[in-house]
N, C-alpha and C positions, 0 to 999 in steps of 0.2 A: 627569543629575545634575551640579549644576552645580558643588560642593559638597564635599570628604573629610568632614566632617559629616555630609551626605546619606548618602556610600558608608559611611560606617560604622554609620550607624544602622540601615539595610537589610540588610550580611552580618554585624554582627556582629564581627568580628576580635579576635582574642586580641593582636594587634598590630600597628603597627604602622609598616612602617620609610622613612626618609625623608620624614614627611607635608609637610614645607618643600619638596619637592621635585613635590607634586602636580600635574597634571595636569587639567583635565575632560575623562573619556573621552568621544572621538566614536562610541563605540560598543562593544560587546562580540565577543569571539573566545574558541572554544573549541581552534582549528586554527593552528598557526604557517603553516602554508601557504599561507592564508588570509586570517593578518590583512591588517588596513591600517593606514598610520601613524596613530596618536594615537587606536588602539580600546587597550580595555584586554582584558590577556589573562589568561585564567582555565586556570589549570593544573590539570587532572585527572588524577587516578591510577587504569587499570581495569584488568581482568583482563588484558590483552593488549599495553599500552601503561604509559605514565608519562608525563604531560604534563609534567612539571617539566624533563626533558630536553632539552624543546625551547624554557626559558624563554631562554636563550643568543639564537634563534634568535630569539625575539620581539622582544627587548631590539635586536636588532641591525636591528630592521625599523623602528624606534621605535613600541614601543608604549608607549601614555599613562601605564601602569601595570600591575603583576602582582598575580594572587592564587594565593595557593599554600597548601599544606598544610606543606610541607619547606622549612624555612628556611636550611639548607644551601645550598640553590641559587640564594638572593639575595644571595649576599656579593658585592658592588664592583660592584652595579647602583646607577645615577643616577638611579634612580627611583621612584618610593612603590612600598610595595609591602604589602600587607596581607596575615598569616598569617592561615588559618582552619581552625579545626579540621577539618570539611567542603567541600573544593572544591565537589562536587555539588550541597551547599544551599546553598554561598552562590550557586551557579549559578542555583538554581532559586528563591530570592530575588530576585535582579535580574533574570529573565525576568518574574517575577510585578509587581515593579513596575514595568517596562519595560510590560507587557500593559494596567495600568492608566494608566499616566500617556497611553499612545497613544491606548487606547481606544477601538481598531475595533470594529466587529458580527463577533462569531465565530461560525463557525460549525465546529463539532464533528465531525468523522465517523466512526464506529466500524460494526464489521460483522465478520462471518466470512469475507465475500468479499465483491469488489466494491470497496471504498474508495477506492482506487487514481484505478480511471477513472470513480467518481463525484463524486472530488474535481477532477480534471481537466475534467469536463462542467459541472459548478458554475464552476469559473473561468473557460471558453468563452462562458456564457452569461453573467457579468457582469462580464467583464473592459471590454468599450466603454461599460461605464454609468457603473462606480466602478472607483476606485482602489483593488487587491486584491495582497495577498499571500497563498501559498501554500507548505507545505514542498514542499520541490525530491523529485523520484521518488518513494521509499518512507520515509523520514526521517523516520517516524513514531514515534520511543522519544523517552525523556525528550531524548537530546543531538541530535537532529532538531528537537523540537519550539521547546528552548530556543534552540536556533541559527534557526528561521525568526523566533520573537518578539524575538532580537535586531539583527535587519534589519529591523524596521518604521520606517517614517518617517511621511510624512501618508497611509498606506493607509488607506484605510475599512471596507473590510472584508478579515478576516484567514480564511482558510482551512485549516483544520490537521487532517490523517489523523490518529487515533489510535492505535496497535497495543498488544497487550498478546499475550501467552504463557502469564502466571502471574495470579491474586487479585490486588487490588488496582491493580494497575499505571494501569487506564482513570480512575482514580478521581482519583488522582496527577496524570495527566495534566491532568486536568478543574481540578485545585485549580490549574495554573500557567493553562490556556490562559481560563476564566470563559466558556466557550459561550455566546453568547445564544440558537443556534437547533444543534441536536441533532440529527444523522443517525445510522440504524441499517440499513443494509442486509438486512441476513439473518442468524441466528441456524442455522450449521450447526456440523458435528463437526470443527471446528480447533481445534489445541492445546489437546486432551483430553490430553495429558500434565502441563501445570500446571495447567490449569482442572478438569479431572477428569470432567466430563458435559457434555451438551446445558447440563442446569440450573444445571450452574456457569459456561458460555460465555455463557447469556443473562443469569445476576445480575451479570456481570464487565463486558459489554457496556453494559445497565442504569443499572449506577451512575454511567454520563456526565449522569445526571439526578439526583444526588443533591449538587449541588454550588450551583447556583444556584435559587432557588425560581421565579422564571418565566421558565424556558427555553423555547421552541418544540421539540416535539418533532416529526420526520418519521422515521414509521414506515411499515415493509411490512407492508400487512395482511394480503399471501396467507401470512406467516411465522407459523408455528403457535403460536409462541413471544412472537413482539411482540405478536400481533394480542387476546392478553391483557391487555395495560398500560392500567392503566385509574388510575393514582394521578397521571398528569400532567392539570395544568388545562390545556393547550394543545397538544393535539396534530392533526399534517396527515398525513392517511392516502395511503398512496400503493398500487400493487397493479392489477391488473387486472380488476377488478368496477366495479361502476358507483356502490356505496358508497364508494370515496373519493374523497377531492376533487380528487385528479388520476389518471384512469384511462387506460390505455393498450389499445388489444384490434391484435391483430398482423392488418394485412389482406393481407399477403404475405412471403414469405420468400424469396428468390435466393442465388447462388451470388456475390454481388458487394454485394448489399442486402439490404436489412428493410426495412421497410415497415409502420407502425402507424399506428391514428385517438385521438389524442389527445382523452379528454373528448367523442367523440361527434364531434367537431368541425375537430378541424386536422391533418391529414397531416404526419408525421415520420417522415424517411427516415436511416435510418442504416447506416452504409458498414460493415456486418459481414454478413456471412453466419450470424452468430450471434443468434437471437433476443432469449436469455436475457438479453443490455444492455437490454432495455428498462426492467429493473428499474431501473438504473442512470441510466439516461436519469430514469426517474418522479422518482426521488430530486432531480434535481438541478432539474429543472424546479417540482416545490416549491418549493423552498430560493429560486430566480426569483422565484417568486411572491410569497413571504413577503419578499422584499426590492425588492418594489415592481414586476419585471418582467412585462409582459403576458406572457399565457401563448400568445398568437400567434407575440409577436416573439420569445419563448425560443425556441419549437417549431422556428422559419423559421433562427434561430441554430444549433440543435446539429445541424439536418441536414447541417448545413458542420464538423461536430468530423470528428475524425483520431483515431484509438483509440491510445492508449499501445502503444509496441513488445511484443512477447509477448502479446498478451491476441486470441487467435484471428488471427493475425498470417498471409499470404498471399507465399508467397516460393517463384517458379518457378527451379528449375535445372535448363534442360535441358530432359528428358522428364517430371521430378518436379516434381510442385505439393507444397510444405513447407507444413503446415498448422502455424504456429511459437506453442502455446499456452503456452511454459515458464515463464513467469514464476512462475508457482508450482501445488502440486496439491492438493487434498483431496478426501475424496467425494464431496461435494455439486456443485464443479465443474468433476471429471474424468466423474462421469455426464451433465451439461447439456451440456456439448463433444461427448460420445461421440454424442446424441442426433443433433445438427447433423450428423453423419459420414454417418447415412444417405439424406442429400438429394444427397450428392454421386455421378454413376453412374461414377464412377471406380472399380479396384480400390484397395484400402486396405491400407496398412501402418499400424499403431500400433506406435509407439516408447514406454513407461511406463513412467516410474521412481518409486523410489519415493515414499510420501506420507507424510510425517511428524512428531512429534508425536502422533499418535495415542494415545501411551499403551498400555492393557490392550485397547482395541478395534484394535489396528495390523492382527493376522491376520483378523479378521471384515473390516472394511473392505476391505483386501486382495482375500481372497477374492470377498466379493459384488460387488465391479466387475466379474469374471468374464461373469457373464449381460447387462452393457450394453456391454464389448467383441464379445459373439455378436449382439448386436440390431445392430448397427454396420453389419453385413457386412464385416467385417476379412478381408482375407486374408492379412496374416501380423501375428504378437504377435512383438515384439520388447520383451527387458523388459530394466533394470538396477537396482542396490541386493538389497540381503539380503532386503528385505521384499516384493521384488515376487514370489519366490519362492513366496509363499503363492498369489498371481495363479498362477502356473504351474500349480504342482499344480492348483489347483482348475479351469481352466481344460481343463485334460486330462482330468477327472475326467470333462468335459461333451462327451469326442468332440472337442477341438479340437487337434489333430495340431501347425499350423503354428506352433508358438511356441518363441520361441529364448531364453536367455539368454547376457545379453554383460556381462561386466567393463569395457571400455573404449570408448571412442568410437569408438575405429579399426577395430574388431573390428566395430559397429557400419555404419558405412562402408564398410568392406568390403564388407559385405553388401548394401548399395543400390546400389553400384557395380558389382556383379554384374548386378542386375536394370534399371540404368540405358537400357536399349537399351526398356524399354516404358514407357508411360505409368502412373506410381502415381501416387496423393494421398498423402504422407506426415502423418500425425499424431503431434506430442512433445509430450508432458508428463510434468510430472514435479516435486517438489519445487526451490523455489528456490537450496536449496546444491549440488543435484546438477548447475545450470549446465547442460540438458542442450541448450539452445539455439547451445551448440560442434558439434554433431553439423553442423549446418548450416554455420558458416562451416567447419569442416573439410571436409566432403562436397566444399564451392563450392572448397577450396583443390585439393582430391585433383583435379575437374574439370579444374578454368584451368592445372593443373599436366600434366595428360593432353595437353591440346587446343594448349599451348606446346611 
């Protein structure tokens, strides 16, 4: 926006101060930490922070320009500054005309698991063709998303996770980022605490298709849930049958690989000992194809990906093989993990924390992972969190003696450091705020700290 006309006509401003004094922003910042000179920076106020605080901090970085909600905090800056009643909308204003004036192929990714490293797989396989941006880790809420679409330049195609918790949110998201092509991974029981059901997680999911009328949709057809959607003119079926258009059937499994026949056709080898990516993999190899990639050259591409840290993650100390799954947990993906546990002929520890979210089904979930840690061959349950409690009991209820609960990571620790002198597999997971992925550089600290 070349223009304070332009900027005013897009957020709107109740006022504003210095316009003689403008600037054209070289781009937008939500982060004082972050910016760079001559971005304009946009002050937000949230539950946990006050971006206005750090307007000092921007102004002294030279930014082009401020938007703010508190006019207080502009007094003897040298530089326009526009008040707005909403920081957040006028934020998500200038991402949306940011989105349009750029005008890459978006493509959308939402799911109950999986997004993560199927948005990762997606940028692997067409990061040598086109010019791609992607939100950086997990940065998939509104202040994720507005901050990747305000770093686009001449990218071609834009790549953005979507998350959502509560109603609505997916929807929102969809209104800033205008998808042209629509992933949906899997429809399981995450964040049944604001969604409320399966049936409120798959309409919440869903409504990434309710925003532009000819979007591409790529769905999982073995998902009980998607493999319903039948109101999109353009959908690419993904799944392990030989009715969709990109099918995958698993023709080996190891302790280092996978091994699938894409389509009948082309061998893709992928560097997990966990089958269940192939979903993941299907997904992205779609989304390839629909943006012009042969489905050879993708195949021959992602047998060369590197799986995001945490996501069945392989980390030996010592005598112990760390099976590091923490990045996050729910039912659906703490049973699929437990299954791969018993290909390994190691003995096994499982580490479980708890899964969260859940809502009115916390104690059922809980409980019924009970019967996939006994099919595991576990030889000991070690658990943390309040709700994994429900796992305990019911756990014991079934004849399983070996299970302990721990308050703390050390307490934890302790306890593998004991057993350290034999060979285990260790398995963690566990919810993403429980961080339970410290057990390990602790354990590696307590070690290096022994052996000096």
């Amino acid at each position: 926006m070349k223009t304070l006309k332009e900027l005013v006509s897009i957020v709107n401003p109740q006022r504003v101060i210095n316009p003689h004094l403008f600037t054209p922003p070289e781009g937008f910042s939500i982060d004082s930490r972050t910016l760079k000179k001559r971005e304009g920076f946009i002050a937000l106020r949230g539950k946990h922070f006050n971006g206005h605080y750090f307007i000092p901090e921007a102004y002294h970085k030279q930014a082009s320009l401020v938007i703010a909600e508190e006019e207080s905090f502009l007094k003897d800056l040298r530089l326009s500054c526009l008040v707005v009643k909403d920081s957040y909308q006028a934020m998500e204003k200038i991402a949306l005309y940011l989105r349009k004036k750029n005008n890459p192929q978006v493509v959308g990714i939402v799911g109950s698991v999986g997004k993560t490293t199927t948005k990762e797989m997606i940028y692997f396989i067409l990061k040598d063709k086109f010019c791609v941006k992607k939100n950086e880790k997990t940065e998939n809420n509104i202040l994720g998303v507005c901050k990747t679409i305000f770093n686009l330049t001449n990218h071609q195609i834009l790549i953005l996770e979507l998350g959502t918790n509560s109603q609505g949110e997916i929807k929102k998201l969809s209104t800033i980022a205008l998808p042209d092509i629509g992933v949906v991974t899997f429809i399981k029981p995450t964040h049944l605490e604001g969604l409320g059901s399966l049936e409120g997680v798959f309409k919440e999911k869903i409504s990434l298709f309710t925003v532009r009328e000819n979007i591409k949709g790529v769905l999982n057809r073995d998902d009980n849930f998607l493999r319903k959607v039948s109101f999109l003119k353009n959908v690419f079926w993904f799944g392990l049958k030989k009715q969709c258009h990109i099918y995958g059937q698993i023709v080996k499994t190891g302790l280092e690989e996978s091994l699938f026949l894409v389509n009948n056709n082309f061998l893709l080898r992928l560097k997990t000992s966990a089958p269940f990516f192939i979903y993941n993999a299907l997904a992205a190899l779609s989304v390839g194809e629909l943006l012009g990639i042969k489905l050879k050259d993708a195949v021959e591409s992602l047998s060369e990906f590197n799986f995001p840290p945490q996501r069945y993650e392989k980390v030996k100390i010592d005598k112990l093989i760390f099976i590091n799954d923490c990045y996050n947990s729910n039912p659906y993906s703490l049973k699929e993990a437990l299954k791969v546990l018993r290909e390994y002929p190691l003995r096994k520890i499982a580490i479980i924390g708890d899964m969260l979210e859940l809502g009115k089904k916390t104690a059922y979930y809980h409980k019924r992972i009970s019967k996939d840690i006994l099919k595991a061959g576990v030889d000991y349950l070690l658990i943390m969190g309040k709700y994994s409690l429900y796992l305990e009991k019911e756990i014991k209820k079934k004849g399983f003696k070996d299970v302990s609960y721990f308050s703390s990571y050390e307490g934890i620790v302790d306890f593998l450091k004991n057993l350290s002198s034999q060979e285990y597999l260790v398995f963690i997971k566990g919810s993403r705020s429980l961080e339970m992925e410290r057990i390990i550089s602790l354990y590696q600290q307590r070690m290096f700290d022994v052996q000096s």
